[in-house]
Backbone as CSV, one residue per row, in Angstrom:
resi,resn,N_x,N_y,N_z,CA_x,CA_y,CA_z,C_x,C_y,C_z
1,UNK,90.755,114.130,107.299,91.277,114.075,105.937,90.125,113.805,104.983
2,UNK,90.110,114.325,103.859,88.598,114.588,103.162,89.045,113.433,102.104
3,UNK,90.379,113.457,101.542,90.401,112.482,100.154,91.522,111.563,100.302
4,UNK,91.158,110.305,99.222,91.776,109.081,99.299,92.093,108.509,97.718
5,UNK,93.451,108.316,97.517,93.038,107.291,95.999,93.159,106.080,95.881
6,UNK,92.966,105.107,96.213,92.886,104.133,96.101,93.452,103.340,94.538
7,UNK,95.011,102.915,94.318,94.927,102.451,93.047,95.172,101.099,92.795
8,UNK,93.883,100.535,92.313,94.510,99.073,92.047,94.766,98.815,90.836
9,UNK,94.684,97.816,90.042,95.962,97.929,88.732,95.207,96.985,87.773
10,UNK,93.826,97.111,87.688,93.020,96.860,86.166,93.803,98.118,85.292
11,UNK,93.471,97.889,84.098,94.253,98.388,83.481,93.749,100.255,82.841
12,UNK,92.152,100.132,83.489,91.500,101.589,83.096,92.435,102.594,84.007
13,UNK,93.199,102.220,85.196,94.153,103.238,85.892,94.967,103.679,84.677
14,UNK,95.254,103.726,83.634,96.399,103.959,82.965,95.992,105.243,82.323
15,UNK,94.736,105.533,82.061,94.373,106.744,82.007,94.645,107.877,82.765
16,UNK,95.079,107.650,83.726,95.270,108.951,85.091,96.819,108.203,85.181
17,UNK,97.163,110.054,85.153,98.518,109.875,85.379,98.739,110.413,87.389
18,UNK,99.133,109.567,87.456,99.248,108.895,89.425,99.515,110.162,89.641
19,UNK,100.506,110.988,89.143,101.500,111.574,89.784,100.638,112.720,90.205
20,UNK,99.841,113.079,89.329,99.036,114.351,89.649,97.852,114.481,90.783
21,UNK,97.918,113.578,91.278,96.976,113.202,92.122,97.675,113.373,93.607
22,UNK,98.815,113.265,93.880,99.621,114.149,95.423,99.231,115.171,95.957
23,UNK,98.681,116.020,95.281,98.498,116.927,95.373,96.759,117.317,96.000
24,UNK,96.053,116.359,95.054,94.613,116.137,95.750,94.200,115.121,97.085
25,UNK,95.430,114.448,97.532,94.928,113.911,98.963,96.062,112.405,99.145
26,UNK,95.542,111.700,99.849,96.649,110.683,100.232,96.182,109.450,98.868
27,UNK,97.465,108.346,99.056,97.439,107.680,97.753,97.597,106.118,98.413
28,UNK,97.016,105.763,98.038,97.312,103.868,98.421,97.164,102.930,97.712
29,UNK,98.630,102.286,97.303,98.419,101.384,96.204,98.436,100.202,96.474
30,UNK,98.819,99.210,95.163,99.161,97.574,96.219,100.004,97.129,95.148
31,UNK,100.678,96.007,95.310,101.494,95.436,95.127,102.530,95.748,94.184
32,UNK,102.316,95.391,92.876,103.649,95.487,91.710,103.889,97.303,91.376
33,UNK,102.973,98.146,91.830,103.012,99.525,91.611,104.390,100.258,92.548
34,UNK,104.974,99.385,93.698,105.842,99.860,94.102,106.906,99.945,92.980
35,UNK,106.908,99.123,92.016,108.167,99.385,90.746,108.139,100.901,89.650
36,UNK,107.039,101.252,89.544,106.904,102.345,89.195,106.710,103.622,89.826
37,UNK,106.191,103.809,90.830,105.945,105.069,91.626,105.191,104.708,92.903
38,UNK,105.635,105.555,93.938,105.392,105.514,95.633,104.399,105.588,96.240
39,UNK,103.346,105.321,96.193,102.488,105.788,97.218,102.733,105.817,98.502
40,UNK,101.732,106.696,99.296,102.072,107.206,100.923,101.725,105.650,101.385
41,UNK,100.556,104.914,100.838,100.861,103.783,101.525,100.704,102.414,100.557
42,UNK,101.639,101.314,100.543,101.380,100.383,100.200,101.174,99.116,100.683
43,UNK,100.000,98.320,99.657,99.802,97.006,100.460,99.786,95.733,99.239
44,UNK,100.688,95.051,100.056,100.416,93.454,99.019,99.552,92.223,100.527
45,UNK,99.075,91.392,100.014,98.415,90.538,100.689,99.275,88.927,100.424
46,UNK,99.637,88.850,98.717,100.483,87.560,98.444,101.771,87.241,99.103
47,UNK,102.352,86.316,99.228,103.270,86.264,99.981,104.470,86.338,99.065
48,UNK,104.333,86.294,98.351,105.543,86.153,97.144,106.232,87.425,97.156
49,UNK,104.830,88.132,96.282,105.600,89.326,96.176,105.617,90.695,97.436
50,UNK,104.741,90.413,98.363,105.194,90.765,99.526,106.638,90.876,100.305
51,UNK,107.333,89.144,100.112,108.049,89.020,100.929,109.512,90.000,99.929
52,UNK,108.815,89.836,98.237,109.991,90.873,97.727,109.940,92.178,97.853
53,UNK,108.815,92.768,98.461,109.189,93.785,98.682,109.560,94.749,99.888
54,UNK,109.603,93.600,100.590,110.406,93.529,102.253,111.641,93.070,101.949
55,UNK,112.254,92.069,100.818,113.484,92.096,100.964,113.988,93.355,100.036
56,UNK,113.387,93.806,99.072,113.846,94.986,98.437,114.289,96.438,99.096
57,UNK,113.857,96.209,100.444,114.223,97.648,101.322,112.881,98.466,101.124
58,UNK,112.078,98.402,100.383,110.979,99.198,100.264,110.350,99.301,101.550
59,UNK,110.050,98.263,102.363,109.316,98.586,103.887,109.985,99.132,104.915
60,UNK,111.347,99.517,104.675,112.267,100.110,105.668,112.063,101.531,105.661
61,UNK,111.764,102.309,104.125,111.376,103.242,104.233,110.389,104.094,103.572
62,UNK,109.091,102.980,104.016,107.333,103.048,102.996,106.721,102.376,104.325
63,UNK,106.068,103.382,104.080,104.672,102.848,104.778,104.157,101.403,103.824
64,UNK,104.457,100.297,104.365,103.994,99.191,103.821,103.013,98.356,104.987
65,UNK,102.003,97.638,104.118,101.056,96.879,105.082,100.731,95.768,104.255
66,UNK,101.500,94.102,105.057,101.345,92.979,104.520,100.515,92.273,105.867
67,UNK,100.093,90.990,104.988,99.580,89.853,106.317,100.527,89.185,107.130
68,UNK,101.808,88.790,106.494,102.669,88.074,107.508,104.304,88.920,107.036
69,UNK,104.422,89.727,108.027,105.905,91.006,107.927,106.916,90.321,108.451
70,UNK,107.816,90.102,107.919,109.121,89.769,108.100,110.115,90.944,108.849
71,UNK,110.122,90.114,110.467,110.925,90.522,111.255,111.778,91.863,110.812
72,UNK,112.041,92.652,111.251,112.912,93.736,111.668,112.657,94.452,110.353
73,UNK,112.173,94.255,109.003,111.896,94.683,107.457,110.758,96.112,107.331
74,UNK,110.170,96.384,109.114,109.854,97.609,108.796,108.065,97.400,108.035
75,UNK,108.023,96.343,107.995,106.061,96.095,107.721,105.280,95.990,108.176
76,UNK,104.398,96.753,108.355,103.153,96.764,108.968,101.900,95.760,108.698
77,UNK,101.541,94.765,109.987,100.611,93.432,109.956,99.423,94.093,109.190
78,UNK,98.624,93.470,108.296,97.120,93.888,108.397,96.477,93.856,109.412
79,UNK,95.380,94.772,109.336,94.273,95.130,110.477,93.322,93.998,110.031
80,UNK,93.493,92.850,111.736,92.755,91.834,111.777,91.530,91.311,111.318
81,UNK,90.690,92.819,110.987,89.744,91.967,110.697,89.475,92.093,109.541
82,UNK,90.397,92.426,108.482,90.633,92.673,106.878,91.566,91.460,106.887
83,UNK,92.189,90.844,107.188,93.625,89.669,107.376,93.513,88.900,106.179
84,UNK,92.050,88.220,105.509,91.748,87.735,104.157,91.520,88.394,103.132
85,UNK,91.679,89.704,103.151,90.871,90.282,102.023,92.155,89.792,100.973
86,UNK,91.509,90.829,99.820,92.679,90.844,98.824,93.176,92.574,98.692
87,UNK,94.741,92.499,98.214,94.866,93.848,98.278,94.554,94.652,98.278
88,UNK,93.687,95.204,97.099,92.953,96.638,97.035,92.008,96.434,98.037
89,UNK,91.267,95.435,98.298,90.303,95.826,99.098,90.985,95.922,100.649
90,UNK,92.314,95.783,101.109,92.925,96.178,102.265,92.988,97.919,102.108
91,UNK,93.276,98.118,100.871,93.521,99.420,100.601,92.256,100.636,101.197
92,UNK,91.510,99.870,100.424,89.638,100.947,100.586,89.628,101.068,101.660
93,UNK,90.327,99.492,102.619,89.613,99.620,104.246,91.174,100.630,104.810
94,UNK,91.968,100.882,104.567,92.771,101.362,104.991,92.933,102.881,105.268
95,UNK,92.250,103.247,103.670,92.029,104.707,103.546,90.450,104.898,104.670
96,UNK,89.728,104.358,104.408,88.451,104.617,105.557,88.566,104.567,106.842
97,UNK,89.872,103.380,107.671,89.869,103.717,108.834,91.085,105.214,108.691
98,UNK,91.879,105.291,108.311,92.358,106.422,108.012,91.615,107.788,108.044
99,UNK,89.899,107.978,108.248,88.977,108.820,108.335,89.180,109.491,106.843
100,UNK,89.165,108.996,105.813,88.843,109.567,104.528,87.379,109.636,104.290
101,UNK,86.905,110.579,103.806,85.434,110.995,103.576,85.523,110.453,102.225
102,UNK,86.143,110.923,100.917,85.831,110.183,100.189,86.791,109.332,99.154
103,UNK,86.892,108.124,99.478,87.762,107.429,98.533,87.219,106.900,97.495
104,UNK,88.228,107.626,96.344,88.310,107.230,94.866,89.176,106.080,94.481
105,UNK,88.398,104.726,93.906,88.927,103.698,93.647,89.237,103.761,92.017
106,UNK,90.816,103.627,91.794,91.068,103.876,90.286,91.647,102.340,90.247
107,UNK,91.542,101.710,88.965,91.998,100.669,88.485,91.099,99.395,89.167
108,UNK,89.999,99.573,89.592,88.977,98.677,90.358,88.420,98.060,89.273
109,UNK,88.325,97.460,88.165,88.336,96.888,87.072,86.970,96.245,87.393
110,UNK,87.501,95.141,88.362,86.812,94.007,88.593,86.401,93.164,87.852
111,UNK,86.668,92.489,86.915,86.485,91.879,85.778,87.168,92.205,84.689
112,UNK,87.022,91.970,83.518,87.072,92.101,81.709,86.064,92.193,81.429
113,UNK,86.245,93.179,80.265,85.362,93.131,79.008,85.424,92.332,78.191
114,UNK,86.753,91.921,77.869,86.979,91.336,76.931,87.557,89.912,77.379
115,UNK,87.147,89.131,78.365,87.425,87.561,78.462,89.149,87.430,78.407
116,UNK,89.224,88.628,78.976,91.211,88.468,78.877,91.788,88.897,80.761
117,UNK,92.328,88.418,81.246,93.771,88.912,82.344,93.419,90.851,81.990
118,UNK,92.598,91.155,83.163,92.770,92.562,83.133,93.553,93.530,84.307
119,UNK,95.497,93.290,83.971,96.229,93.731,84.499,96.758,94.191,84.407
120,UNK,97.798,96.141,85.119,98.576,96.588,84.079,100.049,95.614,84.199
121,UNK,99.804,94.714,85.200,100.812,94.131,85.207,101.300,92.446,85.061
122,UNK,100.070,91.899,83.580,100.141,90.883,83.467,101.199,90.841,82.732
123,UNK,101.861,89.551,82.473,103.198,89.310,81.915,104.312,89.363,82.659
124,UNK,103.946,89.835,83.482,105.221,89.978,84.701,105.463,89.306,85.889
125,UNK,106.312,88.885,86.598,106.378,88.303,87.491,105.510,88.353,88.321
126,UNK,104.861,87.831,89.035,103.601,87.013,89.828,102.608,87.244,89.976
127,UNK,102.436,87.331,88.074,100.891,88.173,87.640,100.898,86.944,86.822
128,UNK,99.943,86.806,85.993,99.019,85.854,85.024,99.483,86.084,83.898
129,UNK,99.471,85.794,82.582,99.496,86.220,81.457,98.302,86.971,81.021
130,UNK,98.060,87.553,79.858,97.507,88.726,79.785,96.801,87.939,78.794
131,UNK,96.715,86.660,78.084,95.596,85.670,77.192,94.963,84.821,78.505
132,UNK,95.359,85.119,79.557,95.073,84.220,80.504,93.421,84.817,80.619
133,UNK,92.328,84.025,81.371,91.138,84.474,81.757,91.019,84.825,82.831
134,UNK,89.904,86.036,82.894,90.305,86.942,83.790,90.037,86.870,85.875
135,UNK,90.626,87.215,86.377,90.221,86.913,87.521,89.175,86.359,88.242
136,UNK,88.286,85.675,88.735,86.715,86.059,89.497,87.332,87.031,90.228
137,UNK,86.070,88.039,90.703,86.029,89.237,91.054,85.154,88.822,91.760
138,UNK,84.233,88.134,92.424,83.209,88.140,93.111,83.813,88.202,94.260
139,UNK,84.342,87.742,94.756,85.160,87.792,96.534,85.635,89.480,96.750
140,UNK,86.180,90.265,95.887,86.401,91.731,95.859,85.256,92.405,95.735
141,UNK,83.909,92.568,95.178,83.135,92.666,95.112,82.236,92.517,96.623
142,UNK,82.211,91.347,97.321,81.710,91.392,98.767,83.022,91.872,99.804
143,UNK,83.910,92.237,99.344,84.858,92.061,100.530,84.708,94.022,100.375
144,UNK,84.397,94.823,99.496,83.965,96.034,99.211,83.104,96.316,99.739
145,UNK,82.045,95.419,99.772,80.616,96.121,100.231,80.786,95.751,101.601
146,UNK,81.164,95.204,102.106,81.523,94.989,103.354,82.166,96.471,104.149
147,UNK,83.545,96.575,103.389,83.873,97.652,103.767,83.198,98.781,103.971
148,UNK,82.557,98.894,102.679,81.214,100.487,102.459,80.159,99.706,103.982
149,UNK,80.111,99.442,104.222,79.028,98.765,105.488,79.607,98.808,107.022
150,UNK,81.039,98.582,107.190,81.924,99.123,108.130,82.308,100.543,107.994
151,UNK,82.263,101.244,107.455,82.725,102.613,107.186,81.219,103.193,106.286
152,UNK,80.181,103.389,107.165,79.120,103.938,106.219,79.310,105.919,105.964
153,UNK,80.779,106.453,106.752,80.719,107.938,106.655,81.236,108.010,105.759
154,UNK,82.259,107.088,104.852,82.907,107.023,104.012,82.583,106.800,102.733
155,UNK,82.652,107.601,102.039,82.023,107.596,100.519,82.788,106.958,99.214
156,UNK,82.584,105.541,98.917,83.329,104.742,98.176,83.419,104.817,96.466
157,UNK,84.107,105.721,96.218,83.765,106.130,94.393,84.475,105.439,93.562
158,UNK,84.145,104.609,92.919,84.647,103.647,91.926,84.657,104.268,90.441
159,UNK,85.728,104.493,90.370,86.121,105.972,88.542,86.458,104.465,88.086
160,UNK,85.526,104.629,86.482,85.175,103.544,85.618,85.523,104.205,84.396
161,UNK,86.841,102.811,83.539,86.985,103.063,82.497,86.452,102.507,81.581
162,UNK,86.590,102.206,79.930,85.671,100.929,78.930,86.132,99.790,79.532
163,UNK,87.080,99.220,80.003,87.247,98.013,80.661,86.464,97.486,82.092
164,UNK,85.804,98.932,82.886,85.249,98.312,83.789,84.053,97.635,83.927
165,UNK,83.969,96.394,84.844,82.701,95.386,84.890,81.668,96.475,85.380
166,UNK,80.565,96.242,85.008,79.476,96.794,85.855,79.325,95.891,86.964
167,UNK,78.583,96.532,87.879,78.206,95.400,89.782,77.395,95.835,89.558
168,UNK,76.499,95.326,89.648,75.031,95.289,89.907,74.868,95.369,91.713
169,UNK,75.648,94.678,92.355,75.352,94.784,93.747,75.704,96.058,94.306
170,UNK,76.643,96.777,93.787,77.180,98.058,94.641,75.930,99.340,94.513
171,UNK,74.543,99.308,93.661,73.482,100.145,93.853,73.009,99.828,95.105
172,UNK,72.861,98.485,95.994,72.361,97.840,97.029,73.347,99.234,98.439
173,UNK,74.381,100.042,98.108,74.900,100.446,98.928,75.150,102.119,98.786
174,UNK,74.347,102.981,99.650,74.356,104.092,99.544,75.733,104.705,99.404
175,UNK,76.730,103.868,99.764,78.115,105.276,100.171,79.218,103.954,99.168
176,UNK,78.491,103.344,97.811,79.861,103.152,96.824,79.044,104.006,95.358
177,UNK,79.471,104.701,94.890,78.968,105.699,93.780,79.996,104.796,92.622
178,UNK,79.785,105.258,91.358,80.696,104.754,90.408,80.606,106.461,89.253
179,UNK,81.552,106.507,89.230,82.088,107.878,87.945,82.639,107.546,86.755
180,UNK,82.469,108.259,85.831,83.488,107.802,84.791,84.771,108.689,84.622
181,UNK,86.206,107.892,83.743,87.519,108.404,83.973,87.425,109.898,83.493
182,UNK,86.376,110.359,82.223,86.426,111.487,82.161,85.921,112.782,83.208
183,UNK,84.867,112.594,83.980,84.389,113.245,85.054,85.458,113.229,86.252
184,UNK,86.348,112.253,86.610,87.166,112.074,87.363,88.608,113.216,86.902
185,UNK,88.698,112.958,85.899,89.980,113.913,85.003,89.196,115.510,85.575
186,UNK,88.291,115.842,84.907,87.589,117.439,85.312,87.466,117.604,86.570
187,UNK,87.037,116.818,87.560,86.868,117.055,88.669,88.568,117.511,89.110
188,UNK,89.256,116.385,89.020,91.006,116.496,89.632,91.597,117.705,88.754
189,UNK,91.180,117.788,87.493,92.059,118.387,86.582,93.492,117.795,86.239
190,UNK,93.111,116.545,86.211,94.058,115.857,86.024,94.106,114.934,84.159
């Protein structure tokens, strides 16, 4: 399998509309995105909203992948040696053991620009407020390059909107590239 999208939910994903992207390869999201649209695979890591979306019926018939699956609900354990990460970065490693050549990470934010909660789903249930300050990102940041280091055939493309942080560490790694949302749009035609 040649392509992967990877969507996590900084808020530069809002530029690409998901839907058009089925069509260019497999899709893997994480957590609160099951309320809006399906991906082939989803993953939460929190237990909260994990365990709601095992009681919601969603893992009965979704490819879902949590850390601790509730009996008979149809969820798939994380792969052990990802068991701490945080969602998206279960995702990257998911699509790579999956043999994706190249996964495109949309909504990989990793920070603010602007000293604010950069979520499309702050304000909402078992997200932050959106005046709130913004995540550390440093633990996603090594738990990435890690991945690009376990999967070196796998080509890790991080599509960057005005909200995304620059990393300075991800030049340290031949196979994570970074694009911007407009080159990403021409390339997909999306």
């Amino acid at each position: 399998m040649a392509t992967a999208f990877v969507l996590g939910n900084g808020r530069s994903r809002t530029s690409v509309n998901v839907l058009t992207l089925r069509s260019h390869g497999m899709i893997y999201g994480c957590n609160a995105l099951y309320r809006e649209f399906e991906p082939d695979v989803l993953i939460a890591a929190d237990r909260a909203i994990s365990e709601q979306i095992q009681h919601a019926g969603y893992s009965q018939n979704h490819k879902f992948y949590t850390r601790k699956p509730i009996a008979e609900l149809g969820a798939l354990r994380v792969p052990h040696e990802y068991w701490g990460y945080s969602s998206g970065q279960i995702a990257v490693a998911l699509a790579c053991m999956d043999r994706h050549k190249n996964v495109y990470m949309l909504g990989f934010d990793l920070g603010s620009t602007n000293s604010k909660f950069n979520n499309v789903y702050a304000d909402t249930e078992f997200y932050k407020r959106s005046s709130d300050r913004p995540t550390y990102a440093g633990n996603w940041v090594k738990q990435l390059i890690r991945i690009a280091k376990d999967y070196r055939d796998s080509k890790l493309i991080r599509v960057m909107g005005p909200e995304s942080a620059e990393i300075p560490e991800f030049s340290k790694c031949n196979n994570i590239e970074s694009i911007t949302i407009a080159d990403f749009q021409k390339k997909f035609g999306v």
